[in-house]
C-alpha positions in Angstrom: 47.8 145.9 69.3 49.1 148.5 71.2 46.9 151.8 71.9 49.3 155.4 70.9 48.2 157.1 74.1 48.3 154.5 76.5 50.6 152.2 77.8 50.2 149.5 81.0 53.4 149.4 83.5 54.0 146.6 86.0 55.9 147.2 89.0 58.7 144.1 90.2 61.3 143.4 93.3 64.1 143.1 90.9 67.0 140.9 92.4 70.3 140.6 91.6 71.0 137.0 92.7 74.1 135.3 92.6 74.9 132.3 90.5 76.2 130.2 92.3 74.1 130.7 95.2 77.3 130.6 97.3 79.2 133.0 95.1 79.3 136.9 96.5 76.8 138.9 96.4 76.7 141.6 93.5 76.0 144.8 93.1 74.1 146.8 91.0 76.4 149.9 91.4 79.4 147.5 89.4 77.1 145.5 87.5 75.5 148.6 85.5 78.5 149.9 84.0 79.5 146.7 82.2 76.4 146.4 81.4 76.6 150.2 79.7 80.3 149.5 77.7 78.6 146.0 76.2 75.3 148.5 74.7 78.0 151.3 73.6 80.6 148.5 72.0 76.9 147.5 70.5 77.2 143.9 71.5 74.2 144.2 74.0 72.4 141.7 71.6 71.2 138.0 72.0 69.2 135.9 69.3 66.9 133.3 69.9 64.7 130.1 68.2 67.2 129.8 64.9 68.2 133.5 64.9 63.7 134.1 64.4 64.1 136.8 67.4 66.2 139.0 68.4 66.2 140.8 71.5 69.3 144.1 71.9 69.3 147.1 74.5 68.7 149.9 71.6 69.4 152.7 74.5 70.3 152.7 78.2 70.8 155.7 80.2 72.2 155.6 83.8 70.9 158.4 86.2 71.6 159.8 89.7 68.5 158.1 91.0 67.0 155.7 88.2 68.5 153.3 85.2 66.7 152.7 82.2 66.8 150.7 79.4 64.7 150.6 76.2 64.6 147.0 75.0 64.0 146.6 71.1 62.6 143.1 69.7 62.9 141.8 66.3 60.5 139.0 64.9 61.0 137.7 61.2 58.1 135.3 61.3 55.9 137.3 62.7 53.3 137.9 60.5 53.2 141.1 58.5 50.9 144.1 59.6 48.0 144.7 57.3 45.6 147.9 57.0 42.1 147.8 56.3 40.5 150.9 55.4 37.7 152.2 57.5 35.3 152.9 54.5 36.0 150.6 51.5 37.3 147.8 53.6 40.6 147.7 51.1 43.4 146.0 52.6 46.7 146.5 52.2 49.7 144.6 53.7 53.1 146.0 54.7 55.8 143.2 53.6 58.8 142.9 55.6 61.7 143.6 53.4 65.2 141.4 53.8 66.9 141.2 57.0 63.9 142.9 58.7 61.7 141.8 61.4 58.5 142.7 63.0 59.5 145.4 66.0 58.5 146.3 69.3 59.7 148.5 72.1 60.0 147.6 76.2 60.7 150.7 78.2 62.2 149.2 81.9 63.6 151.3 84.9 65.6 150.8 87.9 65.3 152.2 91.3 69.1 152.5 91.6 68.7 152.5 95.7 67.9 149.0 97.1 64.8 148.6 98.3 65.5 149.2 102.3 68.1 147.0 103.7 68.0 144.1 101.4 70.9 144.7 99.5 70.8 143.4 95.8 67.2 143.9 95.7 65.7 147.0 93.6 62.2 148.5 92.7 61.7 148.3 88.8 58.9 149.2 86.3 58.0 147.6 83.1 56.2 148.5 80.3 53.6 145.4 79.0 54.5 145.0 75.7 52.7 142.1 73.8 55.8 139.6 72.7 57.8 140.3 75.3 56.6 138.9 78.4 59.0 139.3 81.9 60.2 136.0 81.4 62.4 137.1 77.8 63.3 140.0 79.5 64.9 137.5 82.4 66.7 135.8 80.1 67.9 138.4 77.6 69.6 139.9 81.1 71.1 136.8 81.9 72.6 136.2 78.8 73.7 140.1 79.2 75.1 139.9 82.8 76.8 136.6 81.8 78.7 138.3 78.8 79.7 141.5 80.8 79.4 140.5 84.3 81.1 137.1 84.7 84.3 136.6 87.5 85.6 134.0 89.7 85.7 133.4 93.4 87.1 131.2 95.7 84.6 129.3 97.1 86.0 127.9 100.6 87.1 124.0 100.8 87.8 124.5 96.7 91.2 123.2 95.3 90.6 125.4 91.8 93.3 127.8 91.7 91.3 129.5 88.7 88.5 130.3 91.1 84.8 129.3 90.4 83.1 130.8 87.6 80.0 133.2 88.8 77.7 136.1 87.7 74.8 137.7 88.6 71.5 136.6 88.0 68.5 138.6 87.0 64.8 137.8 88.7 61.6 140.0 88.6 59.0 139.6 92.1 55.6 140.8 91.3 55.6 144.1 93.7 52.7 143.4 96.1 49.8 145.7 95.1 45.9 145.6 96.6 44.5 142.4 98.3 42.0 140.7 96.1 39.0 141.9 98.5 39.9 145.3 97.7 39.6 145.0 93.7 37.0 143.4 93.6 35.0 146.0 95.3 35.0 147.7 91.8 35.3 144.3 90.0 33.2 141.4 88.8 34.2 138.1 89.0 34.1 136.1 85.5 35.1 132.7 86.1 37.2 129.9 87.8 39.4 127.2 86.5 40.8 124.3 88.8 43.6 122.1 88.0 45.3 119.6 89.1 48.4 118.3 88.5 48.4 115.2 90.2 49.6 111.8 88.1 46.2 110.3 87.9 45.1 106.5 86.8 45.7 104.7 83.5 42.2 104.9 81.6 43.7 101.7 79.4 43.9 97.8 80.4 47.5 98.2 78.5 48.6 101.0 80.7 49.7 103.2 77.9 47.5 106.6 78.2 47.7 108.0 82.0 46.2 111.2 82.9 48.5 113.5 84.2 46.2 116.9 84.0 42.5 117.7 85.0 40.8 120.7 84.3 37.2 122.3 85.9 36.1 125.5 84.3 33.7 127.0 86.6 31.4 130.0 84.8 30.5 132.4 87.1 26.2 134.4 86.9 26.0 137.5 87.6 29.2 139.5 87.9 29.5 139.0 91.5 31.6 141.6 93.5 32.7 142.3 96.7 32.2 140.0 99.3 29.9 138.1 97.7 32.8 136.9 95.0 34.8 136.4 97.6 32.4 133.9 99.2 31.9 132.2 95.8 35.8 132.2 95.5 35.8 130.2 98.6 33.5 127.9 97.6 35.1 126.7 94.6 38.7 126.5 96.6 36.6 124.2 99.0 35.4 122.1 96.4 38.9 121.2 94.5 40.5 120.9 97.7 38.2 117.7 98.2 38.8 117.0 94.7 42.1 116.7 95.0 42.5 119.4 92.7 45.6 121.7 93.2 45.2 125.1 92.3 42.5 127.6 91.6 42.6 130.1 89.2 40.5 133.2 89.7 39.3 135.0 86.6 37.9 138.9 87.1 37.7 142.3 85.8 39.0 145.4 87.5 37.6 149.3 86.9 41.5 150.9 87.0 40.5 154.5 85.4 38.0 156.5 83.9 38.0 158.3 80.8 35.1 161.0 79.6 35.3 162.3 76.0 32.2 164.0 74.3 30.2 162.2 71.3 28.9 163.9 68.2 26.1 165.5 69.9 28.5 167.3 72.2 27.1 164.5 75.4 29.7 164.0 77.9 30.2 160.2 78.6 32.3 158.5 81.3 33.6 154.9 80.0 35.4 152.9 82.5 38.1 151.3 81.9 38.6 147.8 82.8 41.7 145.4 83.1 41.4 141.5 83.3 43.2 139.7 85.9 44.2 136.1 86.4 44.7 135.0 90.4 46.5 131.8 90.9 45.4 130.7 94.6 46.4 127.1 96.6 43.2 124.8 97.1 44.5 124.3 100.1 44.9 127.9 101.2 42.5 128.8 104.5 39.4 131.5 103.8 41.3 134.4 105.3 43.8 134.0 103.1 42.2 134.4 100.1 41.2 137.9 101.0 44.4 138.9 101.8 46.2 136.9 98.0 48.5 139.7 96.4 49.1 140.6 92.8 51.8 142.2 91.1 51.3 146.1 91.8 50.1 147.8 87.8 49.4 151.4 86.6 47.5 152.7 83.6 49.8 155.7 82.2 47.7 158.3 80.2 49.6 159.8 77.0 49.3 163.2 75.4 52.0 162.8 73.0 51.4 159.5 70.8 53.6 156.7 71.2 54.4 154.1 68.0 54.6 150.4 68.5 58.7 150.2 68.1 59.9 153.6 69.4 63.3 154.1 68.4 64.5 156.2 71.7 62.9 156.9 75.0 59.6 157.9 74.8 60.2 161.1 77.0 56.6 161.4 78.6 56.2 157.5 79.0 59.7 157.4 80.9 59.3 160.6 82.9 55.9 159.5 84.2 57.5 156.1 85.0 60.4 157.8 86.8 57.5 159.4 88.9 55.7 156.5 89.6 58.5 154.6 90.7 59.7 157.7 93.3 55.8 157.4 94.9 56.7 153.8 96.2 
């Protein structure tokens, strides 16, 4: 569930590729205002699994500097919400009525100003919204960009006097944020999980059931932090490695903000507020490396005005502060 006065934000390299990978490069500057007649001619809308979910820009507004687009999402099989009542425990559910589904809200911005030379490449922000993970949002924009965006080039040795059919693609890169070393100077590590890949050995005379996945789960004592964790990280990427095992995921906890509120008695208290993170790392990358792993760049963004689960416009202090965010980088 989503808190009212908080809300996590991601930061991604947004590129506009081309598809075909030969076909022109596009840009941004003509792709947004095709983008903006499909949302006003209200045909910005794709559905997905059987029509279940359905994914439509509900408001985009194009800026001098930034772009932003509020994304709304409609599940009909998600289940309805219930509320229990804090003393009697009575609880009461909320039926969806015909036609409707269960909503949520994605607030995304774009830096309209590539990000320094690389043309077709452009600093974004995303709110984390719970059923709507980067990956939707990559294809709802390709189904977008291919319904408003799609042309024709000559593409040299070609004997097509139409042209070849291209458009551009969306793709969100984790912005680089702290190395690992870093965040887990106010971290703990939790745990580890190796895996491997690898097609293994038949475990039947009649060669019918072959392992094709392994997985370690490595529990971590102690809460480790600093370089310490680092040193246990290393261990365990030196032990799948000579396992064969592929990849190593790094489970731990991150302080990102503090928050002090006063109880009953009028006592001040300081909680911290923690985010888990998940590091996928190489088994066969080298010590130094691992200190040095990135992760996608993320903010915690502090609301004084309440924010509902499925807001129907722009949350104005939600976008502003991501507008200000994004202008810092």
């Amino acid at each position: 569930m989503q808190a009212a006065n908080r809300r996590w934000v991601y930061y991604y390299d947004f590129n506009l590729e081309s598809y075909p990978k030969d076909a022109p490069q596009f840009d941004l500057e003509d792709v947004l205002p095709k983008v903006k007649t499909l949302w006003q001619n209200g045909k910005a809308v794709h559905n997905y699994r059987n029509d279940e979910i359905t994914i439509r820009i509900k408001e985009m507004k194009i800026l001098k500097e930034y772009t932003g687009i509020l994304l709304h999402l409609s599940d009909t099989k998600a289940t309805d919400p219930a509320f229990s009542h804090v003393e009697t425990g009575d609880v009461r559910v909320e039926s969806k009525k015909e036609g409707e589904g269960i909503g949520a809200a994605c607030h995304i911005i774009f830096k309209r100003d590539s990000i320094g030379s690389k043309k077709g490449w452009h600093l974004s922000i995303i709110e984390e919204v719970v059923g709507i993970p980067k990956s939707m949002i990559e294809q709802f924009l390709n189904y977008i960009f291919r319904v408003s965006c799609q042309t024709s080039f000559n593409k040299p040795g070609s004997k097509n006097k139409k042209g070849n059919i291209c458009r551009p693609k969306a793709n969100f890169n984790g912005h680089a944020s702290s190395t690992l070393k870093e965040s887990l100077k106010h971290g703990a590590l939790q745990g580890i999980t190796l895996l491997s890949h690898n097609s293994g050995e038949y475990i039947d005379d009649d060669k019918e059931l072959l392992m094709t996945e392994q997985v370690i789960k490595l529990k971590v004592t102690g809460a480790p932090s600093g370089d310490k964790a680092i040193g246990i990280v290393q261990q365990a990427r030196l032990f799948a490695n000579s396992k064969s095992f592929g990849e190593v995921r790094v489970q731990y906890s991150e302080v990102v903000a503090e928050e002090t509120k006063k109880n009953a008695k009028g006592e001040v208290k300081t909680t911290q507020i923690k985010k888990q993170r998940t590091l996928p790392i190489d088994a066969k990358s080298r010590n130094g490396d691992i200190e040095n792993l990135l992760f996608t760049k993320s903010e915690l963004i502090e609301l004084k005005d309440e924010m509902g689960q499925c807001e129907n416009t722009f949350h104005f202090e939600l976008i502003t502060k991501m507008k200000v965010l994004l202008s810092k980088v």
